[in-house]
C-alpha positions, 0 to 999 in steps of 0.5 A: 275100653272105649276111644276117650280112655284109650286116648287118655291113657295115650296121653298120659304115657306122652306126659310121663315121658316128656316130662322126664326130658325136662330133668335131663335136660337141665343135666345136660346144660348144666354141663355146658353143653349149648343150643346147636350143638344139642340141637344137632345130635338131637335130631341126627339121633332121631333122622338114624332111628326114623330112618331105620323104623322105615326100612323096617317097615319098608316104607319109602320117604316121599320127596316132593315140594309139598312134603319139603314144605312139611319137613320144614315147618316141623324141623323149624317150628317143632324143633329148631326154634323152640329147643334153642330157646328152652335150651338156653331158658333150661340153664337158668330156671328149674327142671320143674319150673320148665316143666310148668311152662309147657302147660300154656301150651293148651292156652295158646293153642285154643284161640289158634284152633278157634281161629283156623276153625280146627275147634270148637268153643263150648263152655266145658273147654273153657272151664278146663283150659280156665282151670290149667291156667289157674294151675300155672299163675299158682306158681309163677306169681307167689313169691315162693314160686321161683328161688330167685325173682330175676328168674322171672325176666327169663320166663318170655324167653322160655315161653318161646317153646310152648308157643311154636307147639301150639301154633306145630299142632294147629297147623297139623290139625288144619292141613295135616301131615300131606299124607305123611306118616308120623314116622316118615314126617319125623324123619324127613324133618330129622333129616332136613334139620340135621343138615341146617343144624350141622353148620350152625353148630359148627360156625357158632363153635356149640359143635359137641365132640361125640368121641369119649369119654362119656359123662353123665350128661352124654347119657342123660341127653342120648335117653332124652332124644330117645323119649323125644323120638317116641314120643313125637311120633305119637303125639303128632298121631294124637293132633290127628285123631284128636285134635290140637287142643286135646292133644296139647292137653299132654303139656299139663302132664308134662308139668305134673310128671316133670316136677315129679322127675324133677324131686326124684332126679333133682332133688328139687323141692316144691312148696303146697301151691305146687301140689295145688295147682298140679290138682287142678291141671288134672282136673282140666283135662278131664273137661276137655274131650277129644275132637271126633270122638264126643259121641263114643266117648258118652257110650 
């Protein structure tokens, strides 16, 4: 198998697993549950099972001004700022509708990767990048796309998310991870946002109970950690082998895979612009090749 189908592959189980987080997370705020109390429990579950992977693997966490100033870009701009923000956009739009919003991710991480000189222009990479966005205005701008047009003044809000990736993968694809593996980032950045998370979740009274008895949104939000953790650590392993753009290509995954979760957890049902515009999201990540590997990838 060569190096361009083994990263698509990658980046297909990336997508089919985040975009299963979008149905349970519209689960888990529709019991009314709020942004830092989530937040909290969401990255003490991935400081206990990062720290764990290290101690298996009998790694030490390297503690340093320079690997602080790592654990704090991702905790804040990889976590903290884009989850209260998708975690509040969640409880008023659809599963699917969310999902669609992470594919602007590619669009907002071109003109930054351009920028840093992380990236390259070529043509190829416009026409796929053209074509996702022409995926995503065949949802948000008919009239069909959304059950309630006020819906539309919370899209800003939810395109928080997606912009703090774009700008998380940029940097990672710029500087790196300051010799720091995906797991050791992931769990400094577990750690240190577990601390700032804690009392904010307990000043603003968001704080969540973790004693029984158990509903289905407890469930649905400790299998969303889980899949978040994983697939973390893989996708910053994939900024790094492939680049940002490619890389956040996963959003278009996440967007096909999370409407598909949606239906099947949901119930939620799309009209024929949907299925359109999930064509051509596919057909843009086949343009776009993967940074490092243009030469493998013709063989």
């Amino acid at each position: 198998m060569n190096e361009r189908a083994r990263l698509t592959i990658i980046l297909v189980f990336l997508g089919a697993g985040w975009g299963m987080t979008q149905p349970l997370t519209k689960i888990t705020v529709g019991a009314g549950y709020l942004p830092f109390g989530l937040i909290f429990w969401q990255l003490a579950i991935g400081a206990v099972l990062t720290s764990t992977l290290l101690l298996i693997q009998r790694k030490p966490l390297p503690l340093s001004a320079k690997t602080f100033g790592f654990f704090a870009m991702i905790a804040l701009i990889g976590t903290l700022i884009p989850n209260t923000a998708s975690y509040r956009a969640a409880f008023f739009l659809p599963a699917g509708v969310m999902s669609i919003v992470i594919a602007t991710i590619p669009m907002l991480a071109f003109p930054i990767a351009l920028a840093l000189g992380t990236d390259w222009f070529t043509w190829r990479r416009m026409a796929g990048l053209s074509l996702g966005l022409l995926g995503v205005s065949l949802i948000a701008f008919p009239e069909a796309s959304l059950p309630d047009r006020a819906m539309v003044a919370i899209l800003p809000l939810a395109l928080i998310a997606p912009l703090c990736y774009a700008i998380e993968g940029n940097v990672v694809a710029k500087w790196g991870t300051g010799g720091l593996d995906p797991v050791q980032l992931l769990c400094g950045a577990s750690c240190l946002g577990t601390a700032i998370a804690l009392p904010l979740a307990l000043s603003t009274g968001q704080f969540i109970d973790p004693r029984p008895p158990y509903i289905l949104a407890d469930l649905a939000f400790l299998l969303s950690s889980l899949i978040h953790v994983s697939v973390y650590i893989t996708y910053v392993w994939l900024v790094g082998r492939a680049g940002a753009v490619f890389a956040g290509q996963v959003s278009y995954l996440v967007t096909g895979f999370g409407v598909i979760w949606a239906m099947l957890l949901l119930g939620e049902r799309y009209s024929g612009w949907v299925w359109a515009a999930l064509v051509l999201m596919l057909c843009g990540i086949a343009l776009v090749r993967p940074r490092h590997v243009d030469a493998e990838i013709e063989t």
